[in-house]
N, C-alpha and C positions, 0 to 999 in steps of 0.2 A: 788847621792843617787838613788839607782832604785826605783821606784814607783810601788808599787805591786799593786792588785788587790784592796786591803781593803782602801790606800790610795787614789786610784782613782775611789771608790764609794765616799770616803770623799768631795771627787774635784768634782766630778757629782751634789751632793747635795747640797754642796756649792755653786754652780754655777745655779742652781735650785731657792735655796733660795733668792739668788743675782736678781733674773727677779721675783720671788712673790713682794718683795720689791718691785721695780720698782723704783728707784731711779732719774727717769728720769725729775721727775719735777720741780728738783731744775735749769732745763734751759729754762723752760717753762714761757714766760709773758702772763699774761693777770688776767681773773679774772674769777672763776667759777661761775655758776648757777648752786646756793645750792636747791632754789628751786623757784619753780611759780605757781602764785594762780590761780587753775580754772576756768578759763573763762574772764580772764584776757587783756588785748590788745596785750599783748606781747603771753599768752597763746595760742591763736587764730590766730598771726600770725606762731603758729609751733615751735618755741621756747620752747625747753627741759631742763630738769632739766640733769646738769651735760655739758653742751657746755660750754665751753671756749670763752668768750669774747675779741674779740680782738681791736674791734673800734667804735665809740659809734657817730653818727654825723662827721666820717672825724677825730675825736680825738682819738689817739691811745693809748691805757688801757693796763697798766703796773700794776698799781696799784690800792687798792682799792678807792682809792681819786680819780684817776682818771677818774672811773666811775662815783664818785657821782659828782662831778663839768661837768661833759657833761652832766649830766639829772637836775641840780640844774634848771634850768629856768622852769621845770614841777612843783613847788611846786606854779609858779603864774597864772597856770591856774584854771581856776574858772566853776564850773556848770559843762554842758558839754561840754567846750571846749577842742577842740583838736587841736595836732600839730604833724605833720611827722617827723619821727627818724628811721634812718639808723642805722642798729646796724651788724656787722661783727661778727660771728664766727669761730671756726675752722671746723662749719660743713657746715657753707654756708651765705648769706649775705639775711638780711630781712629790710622789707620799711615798715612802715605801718603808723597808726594814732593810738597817744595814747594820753591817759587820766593825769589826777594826778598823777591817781595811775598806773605805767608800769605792776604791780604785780609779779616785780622780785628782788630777794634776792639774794647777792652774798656771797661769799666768797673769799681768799687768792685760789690760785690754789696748791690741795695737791703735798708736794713736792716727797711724798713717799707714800704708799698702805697702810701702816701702821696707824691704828685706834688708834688715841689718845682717852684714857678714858676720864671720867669726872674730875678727878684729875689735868689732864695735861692743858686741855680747860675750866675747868672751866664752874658753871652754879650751878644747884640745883639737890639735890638729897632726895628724903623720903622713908620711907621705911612705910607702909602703911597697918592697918591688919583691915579686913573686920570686921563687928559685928560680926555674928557668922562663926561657923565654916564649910566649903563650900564645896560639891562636885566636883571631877576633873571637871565637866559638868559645875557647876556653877562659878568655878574659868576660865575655859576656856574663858567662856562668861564675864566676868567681865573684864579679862585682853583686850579683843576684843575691849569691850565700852570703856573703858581707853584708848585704843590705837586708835580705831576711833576718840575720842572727841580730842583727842591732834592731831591729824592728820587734821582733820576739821581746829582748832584753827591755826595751819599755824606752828607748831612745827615739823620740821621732823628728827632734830638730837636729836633723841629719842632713850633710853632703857627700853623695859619694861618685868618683866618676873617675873615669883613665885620664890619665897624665902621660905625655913624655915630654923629652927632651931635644934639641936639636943634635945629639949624636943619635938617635934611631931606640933608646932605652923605653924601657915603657913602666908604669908605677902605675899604681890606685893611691886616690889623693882622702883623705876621709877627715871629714870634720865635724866635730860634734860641739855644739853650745853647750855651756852648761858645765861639760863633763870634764874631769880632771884626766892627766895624762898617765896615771898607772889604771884608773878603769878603761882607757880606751886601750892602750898596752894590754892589758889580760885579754880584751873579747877578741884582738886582731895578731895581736903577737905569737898566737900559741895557735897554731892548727885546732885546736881542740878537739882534741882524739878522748870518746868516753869508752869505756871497755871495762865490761862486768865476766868475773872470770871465776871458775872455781880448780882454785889448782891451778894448774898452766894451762887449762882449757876455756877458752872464749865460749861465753854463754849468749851474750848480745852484745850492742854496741848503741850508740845516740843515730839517730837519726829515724827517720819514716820506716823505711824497712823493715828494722828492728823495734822497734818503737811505737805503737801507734796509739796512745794517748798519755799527758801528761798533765797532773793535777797542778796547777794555779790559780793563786787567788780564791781558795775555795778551804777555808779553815775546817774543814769537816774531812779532808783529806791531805792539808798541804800546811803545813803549821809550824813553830816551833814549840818541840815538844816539852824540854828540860833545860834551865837553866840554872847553874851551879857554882855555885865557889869552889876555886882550885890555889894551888899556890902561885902567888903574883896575881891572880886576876879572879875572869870567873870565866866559867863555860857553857856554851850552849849548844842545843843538838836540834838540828830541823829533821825532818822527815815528811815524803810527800810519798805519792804512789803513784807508778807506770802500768801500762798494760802493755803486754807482750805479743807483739805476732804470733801464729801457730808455729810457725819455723824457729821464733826462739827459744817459744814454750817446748817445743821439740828438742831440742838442743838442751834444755837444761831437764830433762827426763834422761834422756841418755848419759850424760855427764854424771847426775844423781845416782844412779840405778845403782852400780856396785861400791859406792860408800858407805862406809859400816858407820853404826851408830854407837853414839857413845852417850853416858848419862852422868847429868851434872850430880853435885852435891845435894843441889835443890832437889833430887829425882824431876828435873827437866830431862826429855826425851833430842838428842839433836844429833847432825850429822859430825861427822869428825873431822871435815871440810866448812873452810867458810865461803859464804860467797863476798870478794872483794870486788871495790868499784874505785879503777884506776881516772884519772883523768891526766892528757897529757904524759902517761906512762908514770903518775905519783898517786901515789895508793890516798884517797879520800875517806873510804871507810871500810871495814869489815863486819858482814854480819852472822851469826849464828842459821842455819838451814832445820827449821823442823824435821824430826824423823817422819814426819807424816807426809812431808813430801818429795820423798826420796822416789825416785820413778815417777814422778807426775808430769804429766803437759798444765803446768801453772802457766795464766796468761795476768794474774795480776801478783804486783810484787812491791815491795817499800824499800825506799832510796831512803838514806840518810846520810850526815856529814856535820863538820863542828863549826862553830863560833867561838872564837875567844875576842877579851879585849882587857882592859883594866878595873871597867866596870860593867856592871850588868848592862845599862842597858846599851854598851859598846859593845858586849858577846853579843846582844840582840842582833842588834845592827847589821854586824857583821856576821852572823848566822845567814839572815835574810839574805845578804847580796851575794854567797855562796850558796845559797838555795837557789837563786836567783839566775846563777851564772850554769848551774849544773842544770838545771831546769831548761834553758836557753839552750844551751850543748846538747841535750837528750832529745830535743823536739829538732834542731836544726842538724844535726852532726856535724863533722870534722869539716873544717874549709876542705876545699879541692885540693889546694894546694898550700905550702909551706910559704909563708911571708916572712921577706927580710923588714925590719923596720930602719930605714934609713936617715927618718926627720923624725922628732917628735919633738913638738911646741907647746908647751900651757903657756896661754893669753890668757892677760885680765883686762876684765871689764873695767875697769878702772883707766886704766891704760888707752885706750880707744874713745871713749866717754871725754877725756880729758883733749887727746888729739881729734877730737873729733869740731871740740869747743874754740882749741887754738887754730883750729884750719878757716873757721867759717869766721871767727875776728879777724885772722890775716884775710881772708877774700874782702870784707867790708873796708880794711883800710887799704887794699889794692884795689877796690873799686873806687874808694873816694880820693887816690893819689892819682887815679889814672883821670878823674875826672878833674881836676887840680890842673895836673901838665896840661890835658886836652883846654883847657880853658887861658893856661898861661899862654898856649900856643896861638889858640885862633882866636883869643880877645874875644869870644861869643860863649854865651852862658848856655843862649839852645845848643849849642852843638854839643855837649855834654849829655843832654836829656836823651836824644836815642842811644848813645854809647850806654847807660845806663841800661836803660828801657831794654834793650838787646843782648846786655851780658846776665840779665836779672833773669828773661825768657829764655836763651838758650838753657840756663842751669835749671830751671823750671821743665824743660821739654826734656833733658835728660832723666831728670828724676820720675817725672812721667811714664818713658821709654820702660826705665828700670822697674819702676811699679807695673807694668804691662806684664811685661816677659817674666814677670818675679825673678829678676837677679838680682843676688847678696850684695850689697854694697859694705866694700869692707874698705881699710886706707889706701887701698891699690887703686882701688874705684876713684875714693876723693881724689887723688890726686891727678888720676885721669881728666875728672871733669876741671880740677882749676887751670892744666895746660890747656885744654879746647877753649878754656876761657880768655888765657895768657894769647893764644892764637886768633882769636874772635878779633880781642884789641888791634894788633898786630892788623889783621886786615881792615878793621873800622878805621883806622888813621890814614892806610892808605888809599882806601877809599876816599875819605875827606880830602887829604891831600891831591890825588887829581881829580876831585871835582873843583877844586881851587886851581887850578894849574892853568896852563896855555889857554888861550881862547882862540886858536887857531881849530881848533874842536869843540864840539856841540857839548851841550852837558851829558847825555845820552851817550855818547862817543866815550865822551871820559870817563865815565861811571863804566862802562865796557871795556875797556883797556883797563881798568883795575881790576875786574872780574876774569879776566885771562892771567894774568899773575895770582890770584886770588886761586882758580882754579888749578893751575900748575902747582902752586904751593902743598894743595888739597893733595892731590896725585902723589907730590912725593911723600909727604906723609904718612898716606894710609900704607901707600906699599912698603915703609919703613915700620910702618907699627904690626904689619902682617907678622911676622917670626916670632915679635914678643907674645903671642897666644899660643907656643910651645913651647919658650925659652926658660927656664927654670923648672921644669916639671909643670908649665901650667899657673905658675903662681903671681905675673904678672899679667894673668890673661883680665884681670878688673881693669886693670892700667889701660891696656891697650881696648878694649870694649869701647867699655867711659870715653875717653880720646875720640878711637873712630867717629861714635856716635856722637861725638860733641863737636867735631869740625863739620860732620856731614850735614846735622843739622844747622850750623852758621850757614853754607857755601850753600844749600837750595831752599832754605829757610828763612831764618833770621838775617842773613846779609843781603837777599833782594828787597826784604822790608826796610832793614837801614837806608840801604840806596836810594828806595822811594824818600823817606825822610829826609835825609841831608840833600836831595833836590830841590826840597822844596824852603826848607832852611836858607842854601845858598842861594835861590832868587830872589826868598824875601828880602 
């Protein structure tokens, strides 16, 4: 078969698309670094989000287990004890002393370039529409703080971005892997209003402001401090420490100044005021005020707050991610604005994994049913091979596309790219069919008059698939993506290369 010009733009792009992909990772071991907490021991030794893990102490990382069994002896150090760890990448070999906490999060190493959605991985997704209704200025700003406070929180397989609908509504759509739907609930559902008060007077509040440093990840000042048996369960108490602007440290001298001092049992010296730390308007903790700093411009200060659970190390746990979330609220402050939560979906991986398995067996047996009919049809074996050859490239050039632009492909997507598939067929028959037709016209002529039908068919299409990129809030915008770009690429790509083919088929 000579290979014209329009076939070997087809081989260019395919070949294009084949290195977007990058397929290369299905030979790669080790484990990636999804991400690491700032200011972390592994942070600080240089250690990047996205290195390759190779060896962790002399023990060589295949897998994700075998990461966590080379660091497992870190969960018995205590306070601020430390222990050196040799850790190997593919960008270079690091020594250092760490903590409890390494402050590194892995992952499986991607085997492909290709962004699995939320569908496919799994986690929470809401769809979330402010009280009123928002300026581009103020929507801008609101999707910022959302994306800052999950970013803070330690979330970084994050999507977030405006939605509407075709009545004029407008929403933020937010999707987290990973995460369950009562954590993405707490960070998005609650304004998160912090407010430290003594009496009915506001002494600070969370954010910059008020706020301007906040201990994490740094067990010398950010810890849990006491964990305890209570009835039913057990308890624990984190404690970290803020530093205060001058205006708040101001604030809490004036507030102080005429509080009288009262003296415990223990002969402790303290004020007769507590200072309380509300969050969301629910009181978190109360603490005792030294008499010694009654009138003072104090600029640093200790937060604290409880954990419970059934077991210790369920209080632990659960200490931490209320350390975690108050910590997030104090360095980020309040959203702007009040969120309604309107959708909220926990997806499993499981779920997606499975549908993902029965999509691509259903595409094999509707390629080889289609190549079945096409063969019963025209009694010719070649003419199957480019219908092949052309539904195998367009799905190749898509995934490509999608590996470029890094978009999620989640089952909105799959399903996109099997109609642009369903439609690729659709116009290769009738292609075939009038290059078999009348011979009152040239071959060229007929292969032309299929490509004006061909092309009309295109046009009504896309302009039908236009509205579905805001019809649901957004949610079928994978669907309608995938599609576009799966017809667009048949009608100036892959179907002038068929053409060249089945020309030269039907002469022979």
């Amino acid at each position: 078969m000579k290979i014209t010009i329009k076939i070997w733009i087809m081989v260019i792009v395919l070949a294009l698309a084949i290195l977007a992909i990058n397929p290369s990772g299905y030979f790669m071991k080790g484990v990636q670094v999804k991400d690491i907490a700032v200011n972390s021991t592994a942070d600080i030794a240089g250690i990047t989000k996205g290195e390759i893990l190779k060896s962790v102490d002399g023990q060589e990382i295949k897998i994700l287990d075998d990461f966590y069994n080379a660091i497992s002896d870190l969960d018995f150090l205590t306070g601020n004890e430390t222990r050196k760890i040799d850790i190997i990448t593919n960008k270079g070999d690091y020594t250092f002393l760490t903590t409890r906490d390494l402050g590194i999060t892995v992952s499986d190493v991607p085997t492909t370039a290709l962004k699995a959605g939320l569908d496919l991985q799994g986690g929470a997704r809401a769809l979330v529409k402010p009280e009123r209704k928002l300026t581009t200025m103020e929507m801008q700003d609101l999707l910022e703080t959302i994306r800052y406070r999950l970013n803070v929180y330690g979330i970084t397989d994050v999507t977030i971005r405006e939605a509407g609908d075709l009545s004029g509504n407008k929403y933020v759509l937010i999707e987290m892997a990973g995460a369950t739907t009562s954590e993405l609930s707490e960070l998005i559902g609650k304004q998160g209003k912090f407010e430290a008060k003594i009496g009915n007077e506001t002494v600070f509040i969370g954010g910059e402001k008020d706020v301007t440093f906040v201990c994490r990840n740094d067990a010398s000042c950010a810890s849990i401090r006491e964990c305890d048996p209570i009835e039913g369960g057990y308890y624990c108490k984190f404690e970290f420490t803020v530093h205060l602007s001058d205006a708040a440290a101001s604030r809490f001298a004036n507030v102080t100044l005429n509080i009288p001092e009262n003296v415990t049992e223990q002969g402790g010296r303290y004020l007769s005021e507590t200072i309380d730390f509300y969050l969301d308007e629910n009181l978190v903790d109360s603490l005792l005020i030294a008499s010694d700093l009654k009138g003072k411009e104090t600029t640093k200060i200790s937060i604290s707050g409880p954990g419970y659970g059934a077991s210790q190390a369920e209080a632990y746990q659960d200490s931490e991610l209320n350390m975690k979330k108050l910590q997030t609220v104090l360095i980020t402050g309040s959203l702007p604005f009040k969120l309604e939560i309107v959708k909220l979906d926990s997806i499993s991986p499981l779920l997606g994994r499975e549908f993902t398995k029965n999509i691509f067996i259903a595409a094999l047996a509707a390629a080889l049913a289609v190549g079945l009919i096409i063969f019963l049809r025209y009694k010719k074996a070649m003419i199957v091979v480019p219908v092949i050859i052309t539904v195998l490239s367009e799905i190749i050039i898509v995934l490509g596309i999608a590996a470029l632009i890094k978009w999620n492909l989640d089952l909105a997507s799959i399903a996109g790219i099997i109609a642009a598939i369903g439609t690729g067929v659709d116009d290769q028959i009738l292609m075939v069919d009038e290059s078999r037709g009348s011979r009152e016209y040239s071959m060229k002529e007929r292969i032309k008059r299929a490509f004006k039908i061909i092309l009309g068919a295109y046009i009504t299409s896309a302009v039908a698939l236009l509205p579905l990129w805001w019809a649901g809030a957004g949610l079928l915008r994978g669907f309608a993506f995938t599609t576009l770009i799966g017809i667009t690429i048949g009608v100036f790509i892959t179907r002038p290369a068929f053409g060249d083919m089945i020309k030269q088929i039907i002469k022979d």
